[in-house]
C-alpha positions in Angstrom: 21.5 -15.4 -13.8 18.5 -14.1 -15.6 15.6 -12.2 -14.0 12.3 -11.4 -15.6 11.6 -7.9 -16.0 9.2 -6.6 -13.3 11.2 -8.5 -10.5 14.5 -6.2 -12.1 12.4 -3.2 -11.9 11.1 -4.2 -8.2 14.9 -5.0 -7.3 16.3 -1.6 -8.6 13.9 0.3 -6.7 12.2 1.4 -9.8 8.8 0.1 -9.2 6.3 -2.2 -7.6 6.0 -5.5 -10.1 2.2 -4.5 -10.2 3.0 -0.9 -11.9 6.0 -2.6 -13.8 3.4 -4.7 -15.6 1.4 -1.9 -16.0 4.1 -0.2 -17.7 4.8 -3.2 -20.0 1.2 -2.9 -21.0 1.5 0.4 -22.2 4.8 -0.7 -23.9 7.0 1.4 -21.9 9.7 -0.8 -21.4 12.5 -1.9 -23.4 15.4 -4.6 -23.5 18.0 -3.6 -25.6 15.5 -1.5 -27.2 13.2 -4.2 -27.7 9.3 -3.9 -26.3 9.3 -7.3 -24.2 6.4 -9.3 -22.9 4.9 -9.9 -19.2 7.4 -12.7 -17.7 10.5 -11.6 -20.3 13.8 -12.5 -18.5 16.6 -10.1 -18.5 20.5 -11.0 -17.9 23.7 -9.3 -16.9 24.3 -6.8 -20.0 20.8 -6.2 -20.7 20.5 -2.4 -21.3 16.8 -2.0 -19.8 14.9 1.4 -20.4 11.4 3.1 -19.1 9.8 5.9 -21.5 13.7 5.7 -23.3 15.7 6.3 -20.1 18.0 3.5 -18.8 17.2 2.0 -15.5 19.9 2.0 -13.1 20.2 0.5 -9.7 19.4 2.8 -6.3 22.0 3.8 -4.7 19.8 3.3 -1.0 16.8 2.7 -0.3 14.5 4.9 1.5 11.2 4.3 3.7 8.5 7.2 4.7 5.8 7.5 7.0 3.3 9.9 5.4 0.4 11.4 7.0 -1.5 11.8 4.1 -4.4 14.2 3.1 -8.0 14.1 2.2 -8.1 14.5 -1.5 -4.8 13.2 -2.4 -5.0 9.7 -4.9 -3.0 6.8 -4.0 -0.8 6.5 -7.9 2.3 6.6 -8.9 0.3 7.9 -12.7 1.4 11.6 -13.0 -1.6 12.1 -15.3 -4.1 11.7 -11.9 -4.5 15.5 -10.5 -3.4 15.4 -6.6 -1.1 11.9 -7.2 1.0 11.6 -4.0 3.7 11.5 -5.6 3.7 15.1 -7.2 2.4 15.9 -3.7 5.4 14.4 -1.7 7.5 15.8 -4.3 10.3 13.8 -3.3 14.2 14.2 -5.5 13.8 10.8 -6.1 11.4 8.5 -7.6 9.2 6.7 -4.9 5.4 5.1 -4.7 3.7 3.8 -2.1 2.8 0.6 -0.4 -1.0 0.0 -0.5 -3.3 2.1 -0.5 -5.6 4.5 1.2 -8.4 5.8 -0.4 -8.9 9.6 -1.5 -11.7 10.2 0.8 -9.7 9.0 3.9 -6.7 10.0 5.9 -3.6 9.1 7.2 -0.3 6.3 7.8 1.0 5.7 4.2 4.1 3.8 3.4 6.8 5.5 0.9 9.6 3.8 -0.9 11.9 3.1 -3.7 12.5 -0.5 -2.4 10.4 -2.6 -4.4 11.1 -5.4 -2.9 9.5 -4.7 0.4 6.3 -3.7 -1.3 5.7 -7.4 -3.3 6.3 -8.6 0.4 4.2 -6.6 2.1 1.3 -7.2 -0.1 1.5 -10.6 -0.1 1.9 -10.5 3.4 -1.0 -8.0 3.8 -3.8 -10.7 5.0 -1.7 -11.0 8.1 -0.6 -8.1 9.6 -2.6 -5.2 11.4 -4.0 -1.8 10.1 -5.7 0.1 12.8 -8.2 3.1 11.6 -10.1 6.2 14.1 -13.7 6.1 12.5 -16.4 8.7 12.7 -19.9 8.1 11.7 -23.2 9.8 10.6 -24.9 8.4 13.7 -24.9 7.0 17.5 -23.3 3.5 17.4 -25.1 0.8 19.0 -23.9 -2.6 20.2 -25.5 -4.2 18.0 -23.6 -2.2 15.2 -20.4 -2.7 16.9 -20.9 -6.6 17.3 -21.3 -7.4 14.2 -18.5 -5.0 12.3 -16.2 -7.8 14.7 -18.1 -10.5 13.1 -17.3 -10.4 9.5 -20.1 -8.9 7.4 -20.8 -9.6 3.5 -19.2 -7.5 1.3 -17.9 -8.0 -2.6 -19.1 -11.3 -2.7 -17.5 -12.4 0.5 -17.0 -11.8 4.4 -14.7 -9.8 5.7 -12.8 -11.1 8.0 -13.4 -11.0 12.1 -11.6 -8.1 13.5 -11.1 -6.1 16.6 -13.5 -2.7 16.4 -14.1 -0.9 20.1 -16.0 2.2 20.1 -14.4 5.1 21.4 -17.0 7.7 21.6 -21.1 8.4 20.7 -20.0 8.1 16.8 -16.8 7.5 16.7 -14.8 3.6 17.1 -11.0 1.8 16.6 -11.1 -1.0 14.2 -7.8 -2.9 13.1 -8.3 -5.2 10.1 -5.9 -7.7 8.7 -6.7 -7.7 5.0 -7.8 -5.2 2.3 -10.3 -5.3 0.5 -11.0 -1.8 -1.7 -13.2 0.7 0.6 -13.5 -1.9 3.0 -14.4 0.0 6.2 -16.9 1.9 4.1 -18.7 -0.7 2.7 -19.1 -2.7 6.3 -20.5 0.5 7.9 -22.7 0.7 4.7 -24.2 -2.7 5.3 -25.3 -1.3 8.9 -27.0 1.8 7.6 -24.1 4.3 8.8 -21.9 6.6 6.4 -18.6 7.4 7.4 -17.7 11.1 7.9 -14.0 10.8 8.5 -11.8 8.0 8.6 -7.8 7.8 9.4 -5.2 5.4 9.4 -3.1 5.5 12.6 -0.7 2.6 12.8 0.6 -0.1 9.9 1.8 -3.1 11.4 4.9 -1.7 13.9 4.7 2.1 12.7 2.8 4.8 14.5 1.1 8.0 12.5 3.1 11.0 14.9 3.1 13.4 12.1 1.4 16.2 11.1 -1.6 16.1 8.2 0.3 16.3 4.9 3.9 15.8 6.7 6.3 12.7 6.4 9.2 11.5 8.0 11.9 8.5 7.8 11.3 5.4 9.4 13.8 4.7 11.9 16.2 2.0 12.2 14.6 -0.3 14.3 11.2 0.5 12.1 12.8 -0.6 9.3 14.2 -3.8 11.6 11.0 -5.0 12.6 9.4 -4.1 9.5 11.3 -6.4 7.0 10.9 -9.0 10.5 7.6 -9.0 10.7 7.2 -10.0 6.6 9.8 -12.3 6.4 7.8 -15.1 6.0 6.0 -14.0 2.5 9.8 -15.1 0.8 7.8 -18.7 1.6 4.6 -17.7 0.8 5.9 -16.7 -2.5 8.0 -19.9 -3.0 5.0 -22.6 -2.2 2.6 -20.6 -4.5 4.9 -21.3 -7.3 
């Protein structure tokens, strides 16, 4: 059965496809010591490297809820000064699901399964992110009302959402997509700047650790988890 190269790397635990195809770019990877292209299939006996080490499979795969910093930058590139991953400073090699951006706080996923994280993405339009925002200024209904709306950022509208305020500048808002910055920008389009922004819950996992700590999900996390984005297998499947 042949596989093509940045599904192998997801599948080991090595990578997400995205940053295996990033490594292909910058002609990384080998097969059998040949520099392959985006889409190359591999097969049983195929001696694949990274940077000229062989790729072998995890042993287990591991899942983490960080609490993660100001200041720290969501990459897996060691070149980037504050990268979570020299940060986590895990034994093994790990990289994250998403992303949160360096100004802003909070839940972020950890793993070595790369499987989970092509499903999670694709599945990301469809599952719940909930975010504690404070403002620059007194929030008004009006403000408030039309965050749930959908407002016109990067050439589109965002999505309707649920956003409840929860003190003079301060307010909960759970989105269901993405988009880079995207609390940011919609509190831009209203005239407010944000001042401090966390992520408290991903789909079925709660932030209950410290700033800069991490823990393991749990069983049942991991249950639920891989429940919950079952369904991107199909999504997958019918957009091929």
């Amino acid at each position: 059965m042949e596989t093509r190269i940045n599904k192998y790397l997801s599948e080991v635990g090595y990578c997400s496809r995205r940053e295996a195809d990033r490594l292909i770019d910058q002609n990384m990877v080998t097969i059998n010591d040949l520099v392959p292209e985006k889409g190359t299939k591999i097969k049983d006996g195929d001696i694949v490297k990274v940077d000229g080490i062989v790729v072998n499979k995890t042993v287990e795969h591991v899942y983490i809820a960080l609490n993660k910093p100001v200041g720290i930058t969501c990459t897996t590139d060691r070149n980037i000064k504050g990268n979570v991953v020299d940060f986590m400073n895990y034994p093994d090699r790990i990289f994250h699901i998403g992303r949160l951006d360096k100004d802003s706080e909070g839940l972020l996923f950890m793993t070595n399964d790369g499987d989970i994280v092509n499903k999670i993405l694709r599945a990301g339009n469809n599952h719940d992110k909930e975010y504690f925002v404070r403002v620059n200024e007194a929030i008004t209904d009006e403000f408030i009302e039309g965050m749930k709306s959908g407002v016109p950022i990067l050439d589109t509208v965002t999505k309707p959402c649920v956003v409840r305020r929860t003190g003079h500048k301060e307010f909960k808002i759970i989105l269901t997509e993405g988009m880079n910055r995207q609390i940011r920008k919609m509190c831009d389009f209203f005239g407010y700047r944000v001042h401090n922004l966390k992520r408290v819950r991903i789909m079925n996992v709660h932030l209950d650790t410290e700033i800069g700590k991490w823990r393991y999900l749990t069983s049942k996390e991991i249950f639920d988890l891989k429940a919950l984005v079952a369904d991107s297998d199909k999504t997958e499947l019918a957009s091929k």
